[in-house]
N, C-alpha and C positions, 0 to 999 in steps of 0.2 A: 651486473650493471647497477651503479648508484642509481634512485629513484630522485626522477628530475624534479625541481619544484616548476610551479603552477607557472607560467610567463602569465606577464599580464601589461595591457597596450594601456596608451595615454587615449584614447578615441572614446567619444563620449563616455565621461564621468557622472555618476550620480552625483546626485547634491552633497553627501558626504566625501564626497574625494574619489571613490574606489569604482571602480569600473564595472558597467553595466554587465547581467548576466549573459547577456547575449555575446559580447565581448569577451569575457572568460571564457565561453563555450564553445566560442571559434579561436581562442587562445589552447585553450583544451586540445581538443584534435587535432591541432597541427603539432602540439606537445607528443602526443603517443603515436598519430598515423602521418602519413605525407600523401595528398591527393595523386591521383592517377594521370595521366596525362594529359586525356581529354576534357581534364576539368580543372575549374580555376580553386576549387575548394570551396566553391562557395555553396552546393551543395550539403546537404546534412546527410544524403544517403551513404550508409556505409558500405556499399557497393563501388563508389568512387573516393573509396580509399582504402591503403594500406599499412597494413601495421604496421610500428618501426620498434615499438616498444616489447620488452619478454611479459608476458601475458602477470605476472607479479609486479614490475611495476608500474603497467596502465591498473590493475583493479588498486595501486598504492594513490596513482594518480586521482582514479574517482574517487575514492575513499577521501582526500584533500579536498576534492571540488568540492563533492557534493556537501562538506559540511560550510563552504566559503559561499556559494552561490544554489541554498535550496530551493530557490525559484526552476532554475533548470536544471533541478536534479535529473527526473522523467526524461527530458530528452538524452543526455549524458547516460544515462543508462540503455537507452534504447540503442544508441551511437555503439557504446562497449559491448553490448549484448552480439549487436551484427557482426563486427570484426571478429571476436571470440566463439562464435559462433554457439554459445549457450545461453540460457533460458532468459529470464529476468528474476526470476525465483532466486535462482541458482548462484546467480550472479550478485544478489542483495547480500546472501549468506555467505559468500565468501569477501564482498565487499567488509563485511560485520568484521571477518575474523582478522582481516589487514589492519581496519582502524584500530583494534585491538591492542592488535601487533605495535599499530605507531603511539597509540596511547603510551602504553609502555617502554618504547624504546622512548620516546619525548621525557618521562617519568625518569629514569636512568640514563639519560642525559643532563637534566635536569641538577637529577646528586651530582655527576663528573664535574659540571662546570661550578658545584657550590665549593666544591674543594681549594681550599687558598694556598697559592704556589709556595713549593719549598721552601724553608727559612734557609740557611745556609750559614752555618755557624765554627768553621775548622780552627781552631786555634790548639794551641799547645800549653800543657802544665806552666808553662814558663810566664805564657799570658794573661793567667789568672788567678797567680799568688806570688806575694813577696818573694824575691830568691832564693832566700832561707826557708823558707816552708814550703815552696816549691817543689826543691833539693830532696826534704823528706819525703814529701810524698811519691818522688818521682822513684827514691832508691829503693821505696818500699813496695810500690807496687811493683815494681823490677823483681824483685827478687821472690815474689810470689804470681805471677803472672797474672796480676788485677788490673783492672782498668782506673787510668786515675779519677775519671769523671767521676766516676760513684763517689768513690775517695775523698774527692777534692766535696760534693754535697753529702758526705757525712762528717768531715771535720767543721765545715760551718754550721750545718745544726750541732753538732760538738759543743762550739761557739757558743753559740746561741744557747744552749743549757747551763750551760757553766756563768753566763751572766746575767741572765736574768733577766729583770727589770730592773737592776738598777740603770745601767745605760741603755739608753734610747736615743734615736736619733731625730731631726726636723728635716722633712724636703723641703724648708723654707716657703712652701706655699701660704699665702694664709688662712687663718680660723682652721688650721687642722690640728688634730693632737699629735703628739711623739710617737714615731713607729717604734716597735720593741722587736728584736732581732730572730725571734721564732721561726723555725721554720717546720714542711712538714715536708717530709724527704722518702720516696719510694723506691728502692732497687729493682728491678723486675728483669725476668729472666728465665729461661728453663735449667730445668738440672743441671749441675757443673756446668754453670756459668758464673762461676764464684761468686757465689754472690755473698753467700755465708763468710767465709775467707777475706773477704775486704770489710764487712761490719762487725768480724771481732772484733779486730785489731784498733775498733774504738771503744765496745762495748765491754770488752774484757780488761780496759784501762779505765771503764765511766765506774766497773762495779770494785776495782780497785779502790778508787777514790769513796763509791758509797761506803765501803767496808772500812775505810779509813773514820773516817768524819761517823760511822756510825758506832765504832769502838769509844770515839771520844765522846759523843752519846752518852753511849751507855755507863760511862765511867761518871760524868757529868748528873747524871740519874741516880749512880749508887750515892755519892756525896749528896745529893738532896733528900736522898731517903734517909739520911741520919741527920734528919733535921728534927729536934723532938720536941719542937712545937706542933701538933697536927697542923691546926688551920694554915700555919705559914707552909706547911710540908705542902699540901696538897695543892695549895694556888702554887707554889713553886714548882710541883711537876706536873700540874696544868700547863703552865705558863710552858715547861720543857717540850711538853707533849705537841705542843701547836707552834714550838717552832724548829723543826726539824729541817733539814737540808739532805733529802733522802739523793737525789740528782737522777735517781734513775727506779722507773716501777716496774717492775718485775714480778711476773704470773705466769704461771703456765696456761690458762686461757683467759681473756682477758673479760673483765665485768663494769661495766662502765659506773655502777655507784662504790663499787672498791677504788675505782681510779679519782672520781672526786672526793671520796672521804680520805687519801692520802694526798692529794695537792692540797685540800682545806686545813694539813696537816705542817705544813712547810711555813718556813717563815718568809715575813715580807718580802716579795718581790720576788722568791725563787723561782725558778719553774722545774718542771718534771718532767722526768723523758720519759718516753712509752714506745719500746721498740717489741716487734714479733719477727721472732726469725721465720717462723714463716705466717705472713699477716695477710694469708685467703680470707681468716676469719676473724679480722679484727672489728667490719661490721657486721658480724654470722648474724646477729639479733634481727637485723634490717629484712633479709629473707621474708621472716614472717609477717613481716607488715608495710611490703613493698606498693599494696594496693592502695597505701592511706597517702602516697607521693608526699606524705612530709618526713624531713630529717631526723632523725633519731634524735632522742637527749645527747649522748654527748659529742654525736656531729655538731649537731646546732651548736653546745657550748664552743667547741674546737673553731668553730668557724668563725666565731665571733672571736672567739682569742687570739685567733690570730693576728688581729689587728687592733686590738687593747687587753691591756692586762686584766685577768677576770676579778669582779669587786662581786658582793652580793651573798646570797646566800642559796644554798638547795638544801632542804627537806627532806630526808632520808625517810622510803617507803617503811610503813611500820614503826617506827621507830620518832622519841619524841627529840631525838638528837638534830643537832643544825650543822650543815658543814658552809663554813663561811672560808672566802677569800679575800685575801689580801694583798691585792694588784700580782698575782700567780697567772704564769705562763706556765703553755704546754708546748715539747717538742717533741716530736715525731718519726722515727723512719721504723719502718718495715720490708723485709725481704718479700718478697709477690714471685710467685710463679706467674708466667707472661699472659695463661689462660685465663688467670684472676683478677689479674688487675682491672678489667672491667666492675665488679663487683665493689672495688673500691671509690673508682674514679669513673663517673660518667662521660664518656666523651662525646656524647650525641646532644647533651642539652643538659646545662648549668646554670637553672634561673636562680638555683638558692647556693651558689657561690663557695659549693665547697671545692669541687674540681680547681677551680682557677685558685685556690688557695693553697695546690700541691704541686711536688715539684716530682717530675718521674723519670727516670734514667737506664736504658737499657743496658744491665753488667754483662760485659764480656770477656772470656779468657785471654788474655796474650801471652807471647811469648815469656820464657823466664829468663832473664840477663844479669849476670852475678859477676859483680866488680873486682878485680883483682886484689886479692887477701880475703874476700867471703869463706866461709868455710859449705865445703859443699854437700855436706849432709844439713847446712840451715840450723836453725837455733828453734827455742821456743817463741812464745808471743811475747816476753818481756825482752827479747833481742830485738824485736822489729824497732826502726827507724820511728813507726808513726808511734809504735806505746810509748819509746822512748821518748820523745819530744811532747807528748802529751803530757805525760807524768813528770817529767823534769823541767818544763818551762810551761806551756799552757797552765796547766792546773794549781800550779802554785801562784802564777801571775793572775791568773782568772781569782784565785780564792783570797788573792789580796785587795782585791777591788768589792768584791760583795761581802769580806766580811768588816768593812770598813760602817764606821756610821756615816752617811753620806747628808750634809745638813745644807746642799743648796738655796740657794732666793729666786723665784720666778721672777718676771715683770712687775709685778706689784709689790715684794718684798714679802711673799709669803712663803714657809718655810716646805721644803720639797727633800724626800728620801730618793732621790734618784740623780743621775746628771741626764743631761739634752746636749749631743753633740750635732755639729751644723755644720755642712759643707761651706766650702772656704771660697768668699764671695771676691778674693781678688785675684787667685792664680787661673780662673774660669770651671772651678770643678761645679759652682752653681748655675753658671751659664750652660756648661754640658748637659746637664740635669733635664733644667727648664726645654731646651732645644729638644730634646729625643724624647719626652713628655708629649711635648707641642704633636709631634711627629708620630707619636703613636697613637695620639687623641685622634687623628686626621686620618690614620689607618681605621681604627677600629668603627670611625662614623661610617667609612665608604665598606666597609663589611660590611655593618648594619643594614645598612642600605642597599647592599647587594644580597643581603642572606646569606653570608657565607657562614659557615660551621660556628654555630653557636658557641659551642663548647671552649674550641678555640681561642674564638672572640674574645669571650669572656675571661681567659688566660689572659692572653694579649690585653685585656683592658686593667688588668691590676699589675702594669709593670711600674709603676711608680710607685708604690708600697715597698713590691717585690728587690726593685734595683737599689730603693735605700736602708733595706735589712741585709742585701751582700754588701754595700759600701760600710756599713754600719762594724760588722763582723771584719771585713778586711781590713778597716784603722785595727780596730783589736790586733788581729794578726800582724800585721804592719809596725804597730807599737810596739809589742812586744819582741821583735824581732831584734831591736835594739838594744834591749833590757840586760843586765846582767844581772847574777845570781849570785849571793854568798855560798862558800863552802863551808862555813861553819853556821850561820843561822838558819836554822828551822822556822817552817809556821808553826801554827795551832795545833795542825795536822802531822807536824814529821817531814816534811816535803820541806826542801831547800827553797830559802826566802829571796825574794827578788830585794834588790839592791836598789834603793830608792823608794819613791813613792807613785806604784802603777798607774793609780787615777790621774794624778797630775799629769804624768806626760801623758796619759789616753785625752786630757782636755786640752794640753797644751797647744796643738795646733787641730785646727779644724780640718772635715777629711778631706783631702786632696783630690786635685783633677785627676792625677794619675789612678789614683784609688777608685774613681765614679768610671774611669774608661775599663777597669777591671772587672769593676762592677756590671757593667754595659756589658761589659763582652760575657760573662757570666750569665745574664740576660738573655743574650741571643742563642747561648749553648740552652738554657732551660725551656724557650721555644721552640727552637729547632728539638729536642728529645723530647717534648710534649706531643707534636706532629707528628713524630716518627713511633712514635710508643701507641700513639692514635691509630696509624696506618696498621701496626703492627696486631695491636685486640679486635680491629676490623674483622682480619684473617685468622684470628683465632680459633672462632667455633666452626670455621668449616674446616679447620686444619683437626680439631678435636672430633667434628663430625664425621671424618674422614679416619681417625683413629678408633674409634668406637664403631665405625662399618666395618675394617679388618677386622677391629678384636670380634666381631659377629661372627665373621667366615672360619675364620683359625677356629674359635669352639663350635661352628658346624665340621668343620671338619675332624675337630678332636671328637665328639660324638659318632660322628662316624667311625674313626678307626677304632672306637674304643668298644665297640657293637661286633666290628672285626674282628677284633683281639678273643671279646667272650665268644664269638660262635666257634673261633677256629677258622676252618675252612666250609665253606659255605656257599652255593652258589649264586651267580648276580642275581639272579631272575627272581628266587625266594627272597633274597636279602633285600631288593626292593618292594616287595609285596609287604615283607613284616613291618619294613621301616616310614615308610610310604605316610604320609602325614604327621609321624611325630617331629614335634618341633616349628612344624609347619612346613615340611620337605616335601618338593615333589620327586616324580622318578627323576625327572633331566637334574631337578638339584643334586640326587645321589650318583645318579650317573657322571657328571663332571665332577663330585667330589671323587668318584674312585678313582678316576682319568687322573687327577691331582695327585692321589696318595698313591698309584701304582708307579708313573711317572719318578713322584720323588724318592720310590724305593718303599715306601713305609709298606707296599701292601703287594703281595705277589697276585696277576689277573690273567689267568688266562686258560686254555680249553686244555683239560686232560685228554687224553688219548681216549677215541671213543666219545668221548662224550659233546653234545652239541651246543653246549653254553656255558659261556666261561665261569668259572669257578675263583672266587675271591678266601688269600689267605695271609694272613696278619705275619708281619717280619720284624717292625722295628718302631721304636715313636716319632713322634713329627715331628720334633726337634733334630 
């Protein structure tokens, strides 16, 4: 039986509103007893009345009163004491252990209702890329049974690597700066849940390109070593040395003053990707100094660059060397096992803004679907759709725009290395903008306001950053989708040269409604898998706690038979006596281990002829 709350009469009020103790207390007793026949109730004896309540929720019921009306506690308990027929002692101490009870269920109530209802975000490939890069992605993850959503948030940071800082976009709001296209992108997932498998298929095209552009490097390097003036030698491969276009850093563990003395290494405006295939321990350093609650060095750097290009300079420990930036972006993804991602991303509380500055996606396997003329043994990684389109149009398009000298005029006619692209104020793509802005400003106050999951919150409060670095990326994508390609011109690099001039049409027109509703709905997918990757690290350590209880039992049990296996045959009686505390076993632990292992065959138990106590003998392993 639910536990009733407290009634309570309008009949004489105290001066604050609430009703007098006497009132509660004849409110009370008719809550848990109903009077007897011969009386009207108005009595207090608990003689002239009967219980109606189960003896847990009248002491639920005092336990409420007595903390609402402790002027009449003493009688209320004298009232419950009679009906129940025990003590008042007796009855306080078990009073004690209900509030308890309700403290903590109020407590755990309390977290259910801070929880903010489902986002809901179902769309399709088709609804959140041009239909030309849609097409690729869809046929690629087909044919390897990947999930496109991951897909689809590693080709935008893709995006976002390959440009830079040269283009940046404006939400048109004012007195803000250009957002830069960065993103920082997490897969997460358990074993074979491809997760590996969809981030080659970008990463094995980004180290193509670094290997490209890093030949031309080094060939660029030899010809200035045959410069046989020193001084001009040496500022000449100074100058080479700091401006490099590495696009992707790569370590086998990662060290955070190696990673800024190679961004401090790139020229203007690059940025640098930083993926770990598997990235449990991409902040391993944090561990050690989880008690100081402030952000590591290069969280804090990351967090700030997110949302401007990093300028300035870090001091290298030891050392009298300076690594300076120049307007340098960092992009991001790493593969996560689902248990770890915690470790990365806080989801309990985000005051220093690095969580709400990550986007997180649970990979999962699907089916494999292979279009007719595939060939069905599949190809290598330079067969896939996405290397393909990567290496044949992104990169060569992307590498025509930032190796351009880019000589823009601000507002005031001062001279700028970069362009600023702006949503298009008459087809309504800047109206959409401002509107679901408005909209999410008015969510996140009535969160605040309700306390609902911080963490969240603070997601949800950086969607206008977030929704104008996907819009930003989709003109890219969108532009180029158009583009064509000569068959006989080369870049710099060997890669087949686009046909025209890429910046221009990336400025030609501003980015479209169509483009910001893409954008939007990309948005809603990156909240909704926020929530759901939340819900999911919740359940994490008790599902790990619950895997590390087995693994306990399985090597108390492998101990045991393996105790078996050396004695031979041996009887129960001895073999608990010898065993009997190691490990920390009692008999009943060994005695239902051997019920286990005779059961499952691994241990023959039972009485020889003659003899009065069973006798244990070793057959097979536990596997």
């Amino acid at each position: 039986m639910m536990t009733q709350a407290i009634p309570t009469t309008s009949s004489t009020p105290n001066n604050d509103g609430s009703n007098s103790p006497d009132d509660g207390l004849r409110a009370f007793r008719r809550a848990i007893a109903e009077p007897n026949e011969l009386t009207d109730g108005a009595s207090g004896s608990q003689n002239s009345w009967t219980l109606t309540e189960t003896r847990t929720s009248t002491i639920t019921s005092l336990a409420e009163f007595s903390l609402r009306y402790p002027a009449a506690e003493a009688e209320a308990f004298e009232f419950v004491s009679g009906l129940l027929n025990v003590s008042i002692p007796e009855l306080r101490k078990a009073v004690e252990v209900q509030a308890e009870i309700s403290t903590k269920k109020q407590r755990f109530e309390d977290a259910r209702t801070s929880l903010i209802a489902r986002f809901e975000a179902d769309y399709e490939l088709e609804d959140l890329l041009p239909p030309s890069v849609a097409a690729v992605i869809r046929k690629s993850c087909n044919r390897t049974g990947t999930d496109y959503l991951s897909a689809l948030f590693f080709l935008l940071t893709t995006v976002s690597t390959l440009i830079g800082a040269k283009v940046m976009c404006h939400s048109g709001v004012d007195s803000t700066l250009p957002i830069p296209g960065n993103l920082y992108f997490f897969s997460c997932g358990d074993s074979s849940s491809y997760k590996s498998r969809t981030s080659k298929k970008f990463l094995e095209a980004l180290k193509k390109l670094a290997e490209i552009v890093d030949n031309l490097w080094q060939e660029n390097k030899k010809a200035t070593s045959e410069i046989t003036d020193e001084a001009e030698k040496r500022a000449a491969l100074k100058a080479l040395s700091s401006n490099r276009q590495d696009y992707l850093f790569e370590a086998p563990s990662f060290s955070d003053e190696a990673y800024l003395k190679d961004l401090g290494m790139q020229a203007p405006r690059c940025a640098l990707h930083v993926h770990q295939d598997e990235g449990a321990d991409l902040f391993g350093g944090e561990r050690y100094a989880k008690s100081s609650g402030k952000l590591s060095l290069i969280k804090k750097f990351w967090t700030e660059n997110w949302g401007e290009p990093a300028t300035g300079k870090v001091a290298r420990t030891n050392s009298e060397n300076v690594t300076r930036f120049r307007h340098n972006l960092t992009t991001i993804t790493a593969n996560v096992q689902r248990m770890y991602v915690g470790d990365i991303i806080d989801f309990a509380e985000d005051s220093q803004g690095w969580s709400a500055r990550t986007i997180v996606v649970e990979s999962r396997p699907t089916a494999v679907v292979r279009e007719p003329g595939d060939d069905e043994r599949g190809g290598g990684i330079e067969d896939d759709p996405i290397y393909e389109f990567l290496i044949t149009r992104l990169f060569p398009w992307c590498r025509d725009i930032t190796t351009r000298e880019i000589k823009s005029l601000d507002k005031y006619g001062f001279s700028r290395e970069y362009e600023v692209l702006r949503l298009d104020q008459f087809d309504g793509a800047q109206a959409l903008y401002d509107e679901h802005v408005k909209i999410t400003k008015t969510l996140t106050q009535q969160l605040e306001e309700e306390g609902r999951e911080a963490a969240l919150r603070s997601f949800i409060h950086k969607m206008p950053e977030r929704v104008m670095k996907f819009a930003l990326l989709l003109h890219i994508l969108d532009t180029q989708a158009s583009m064509k390609f000569s068959n006989t011109d080369r870049t710099d690099i060997g890669l087949r040269a686009p046909m025209g001039d890429p910046l221009f049409e990336l400025k030609k027109h501003p980015i479209s409604k169509a483009t910001m509703e893409r954008a939007l709905k990309i948005e809603a997918i990156a909240r909704a898998q926020y929530q759901h990757i939340t819900d999911i690290c919740r359940s994490a350590p008790a599902i790990r706690e619950e895997e590390v209880k087995r693994e306990s039992e399985l090597a108390t049990l492998q101990f045991i038979l393996d105790k078996v296996r050396i004695l031979g045959s041996v009887k129960e009686g001895d073999f608990k006596k010898k065993f009997k505390g190691s490990r920390g076993l009692s008999r009943e632990d060994i005695t239902g281990a051997l019920e286990v292992l005779s059961n499952a065959g691994c241990i023959l138990r039972n009485k020889p002829k003659g003899q009065r106590s069973n006798h244990i003998t070793y057959i097979k392993e536990l596997r």
